[in-house]
N, C-alpha and C positions, 0 to 999 in steps of 0.2 A: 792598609785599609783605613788609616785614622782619617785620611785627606780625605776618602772617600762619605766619611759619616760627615764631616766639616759639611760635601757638597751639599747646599739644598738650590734645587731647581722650581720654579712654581711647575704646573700641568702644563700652562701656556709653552715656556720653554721646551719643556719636556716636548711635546709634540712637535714645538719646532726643530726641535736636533732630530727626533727619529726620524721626520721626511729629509732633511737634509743626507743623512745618512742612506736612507733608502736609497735619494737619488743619487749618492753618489755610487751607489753599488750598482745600479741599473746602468748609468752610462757609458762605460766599457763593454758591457754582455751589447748595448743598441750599435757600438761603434764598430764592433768587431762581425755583428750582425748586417749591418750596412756595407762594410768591407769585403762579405765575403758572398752580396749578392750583387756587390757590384763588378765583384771580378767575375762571376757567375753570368752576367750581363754581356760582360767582355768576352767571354771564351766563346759563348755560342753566339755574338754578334747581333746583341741587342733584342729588345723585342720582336715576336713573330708578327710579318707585316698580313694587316687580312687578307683572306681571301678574295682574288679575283671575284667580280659575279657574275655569275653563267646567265650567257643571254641565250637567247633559244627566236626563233621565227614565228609571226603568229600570226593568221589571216582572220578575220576579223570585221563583220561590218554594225555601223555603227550608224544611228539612222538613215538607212537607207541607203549609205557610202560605204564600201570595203575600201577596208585599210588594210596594207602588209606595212609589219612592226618588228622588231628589234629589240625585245625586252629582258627584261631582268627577270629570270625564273620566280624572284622572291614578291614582285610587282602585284597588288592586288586588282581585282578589277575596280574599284574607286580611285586609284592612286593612276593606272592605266589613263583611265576617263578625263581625269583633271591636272594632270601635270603631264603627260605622254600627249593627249589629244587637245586640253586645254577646254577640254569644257566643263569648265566648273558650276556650271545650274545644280549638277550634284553633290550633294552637302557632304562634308565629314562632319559627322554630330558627336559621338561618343566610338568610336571607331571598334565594337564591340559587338556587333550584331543588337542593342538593345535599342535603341529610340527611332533607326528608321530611316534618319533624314536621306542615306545614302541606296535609296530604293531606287533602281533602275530595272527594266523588262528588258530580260532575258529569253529569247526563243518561245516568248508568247508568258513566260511566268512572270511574276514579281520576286525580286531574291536584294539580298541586302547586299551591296557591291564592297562592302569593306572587307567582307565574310569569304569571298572567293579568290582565287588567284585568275589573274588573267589568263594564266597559259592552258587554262582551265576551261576555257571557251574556246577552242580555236573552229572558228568555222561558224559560231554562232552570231545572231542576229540581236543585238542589243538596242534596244531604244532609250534615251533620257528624256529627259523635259526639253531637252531644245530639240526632239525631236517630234512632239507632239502637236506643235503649234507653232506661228508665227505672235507677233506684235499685229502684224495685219489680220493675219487669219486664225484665232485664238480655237482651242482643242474644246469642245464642249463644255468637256470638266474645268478648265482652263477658266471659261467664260461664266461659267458657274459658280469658282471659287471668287470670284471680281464683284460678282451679281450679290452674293450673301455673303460679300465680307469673309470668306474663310481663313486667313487669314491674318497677323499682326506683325511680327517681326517678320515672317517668311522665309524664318531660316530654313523650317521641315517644309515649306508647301512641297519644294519639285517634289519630295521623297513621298507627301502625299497625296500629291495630286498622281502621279503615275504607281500608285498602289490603289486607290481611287477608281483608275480605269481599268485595271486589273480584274480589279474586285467587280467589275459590273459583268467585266468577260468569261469570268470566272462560274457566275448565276447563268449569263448566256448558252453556255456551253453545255448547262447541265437541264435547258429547255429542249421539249421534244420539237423534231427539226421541224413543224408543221403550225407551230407557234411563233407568229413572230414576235418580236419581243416590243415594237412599237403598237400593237392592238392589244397588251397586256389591258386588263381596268386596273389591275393596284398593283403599285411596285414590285418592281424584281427582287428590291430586298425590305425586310422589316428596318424600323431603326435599330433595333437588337442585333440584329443579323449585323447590318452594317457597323454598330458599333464593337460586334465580336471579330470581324473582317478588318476591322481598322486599328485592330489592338494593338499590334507591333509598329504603327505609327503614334509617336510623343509630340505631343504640344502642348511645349514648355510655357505656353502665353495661353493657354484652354477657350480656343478657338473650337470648341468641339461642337458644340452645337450647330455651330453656321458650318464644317467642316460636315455633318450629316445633311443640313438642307440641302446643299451643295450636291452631294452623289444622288439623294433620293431625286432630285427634282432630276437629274440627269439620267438616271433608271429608267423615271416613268413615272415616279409618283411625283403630289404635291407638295411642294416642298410652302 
């Protein structure tokens, strides 16, 4: 024991031998560890490779064209739209159901397309933005969001402008049938109404003001 009172270490030292030592304890238990899920690798023949994915048949029209597809059960209807059909006017914004941009009409509703699966439609009638308007022949709302600037980056417009037309069709529907909606005197919707109506669409650039002149003046009121 005398050698041992001889030893003095500072703290510094000291810490450094006891990781030293740690790691020397630890590197056999990691080697033998490694050793024996590599042969565990080997017996059963490596990792399990994914699974296939189940396509399924789905008929389908899409402005005003029927399409029969070939898809992927797990396919949403946003991902269907822009990568399956290529038309990307429909935004992926937050892929989350939360800001909108990917709002497409569905069988006459407005629904969030990131939110659904495709196979989830079969037989339904979806419209997007590229199916509302031309460049030559612009969609009311279309021509409206142009007229008051609605607008700045445009990443959410399609998601807006086709929740937009929704939202007028939506008031329309719930007029008695005896009314038309062009001999209204004041709008189909309040700006309230409309800004409660356009709440699940975000605009990250707060175009929102010209984004309400835009639908009112297309309603019927004065924007």
């Amino acid at each position: 024991m005398e050698h041992l009172r001889d030893l003095k270490l500072s703290r510094r030292e000291l810490l450094i031998a006891s990781a030293i030592s740690a790691t020397a304890t630890a590197v056999p238990a990691l080697a033998s560890g490694d050793a024996a899920s590599g042969a565990a690798a080997v017996s059963t023949g490596g990792s399990t490779p994914p699974a296939a994915p189940v396509m399924t048949p789905l008929h389908i029209t899409v402005n005003g064209k029927p399409r029969q597809l070939q898809v992927d059960t797990r396919t949403t209807l946003l991902d269907l739209l822009r990568e399956n059909l290529q038309m990307t006017g429909t935004k992926k914004g937050c892929d989350h159901g939360q800001c909108g941009a990917c709002t497409v009409i569905v069988d006459g509703r407005r629904i969030n397309s990131c939110l659904t699966l495709a196979v989830m439609h079969e037989g339904s009638k979806v419209t997007t933005i590229e199916g509302l308007g031309t460049p030559d022949k612009l969609h009311p709302m279309q021509a409206a969001f142009v007229k008051h600037d609605g607008y700045q980056c445009g990443y959410c417009t399609p998601g807006q402008i086709c929740s937009a037309v929704s939202v007028i069709e939506e008031i329309r529907q719930g007029l008695p049938s005896h009314v038309s909606p062009s001999l209204t005197e004041k709008p189909l919707l309040s700006v309230e109404e409309i800004r409660e109506r356009m709440s699940g669409n975000i605009c990250r650039c707060g175009a929102y003001s010209n984004i309400i002149e835009a639908i009112t003046e297309v309603a019927g009121g004065k924007a």
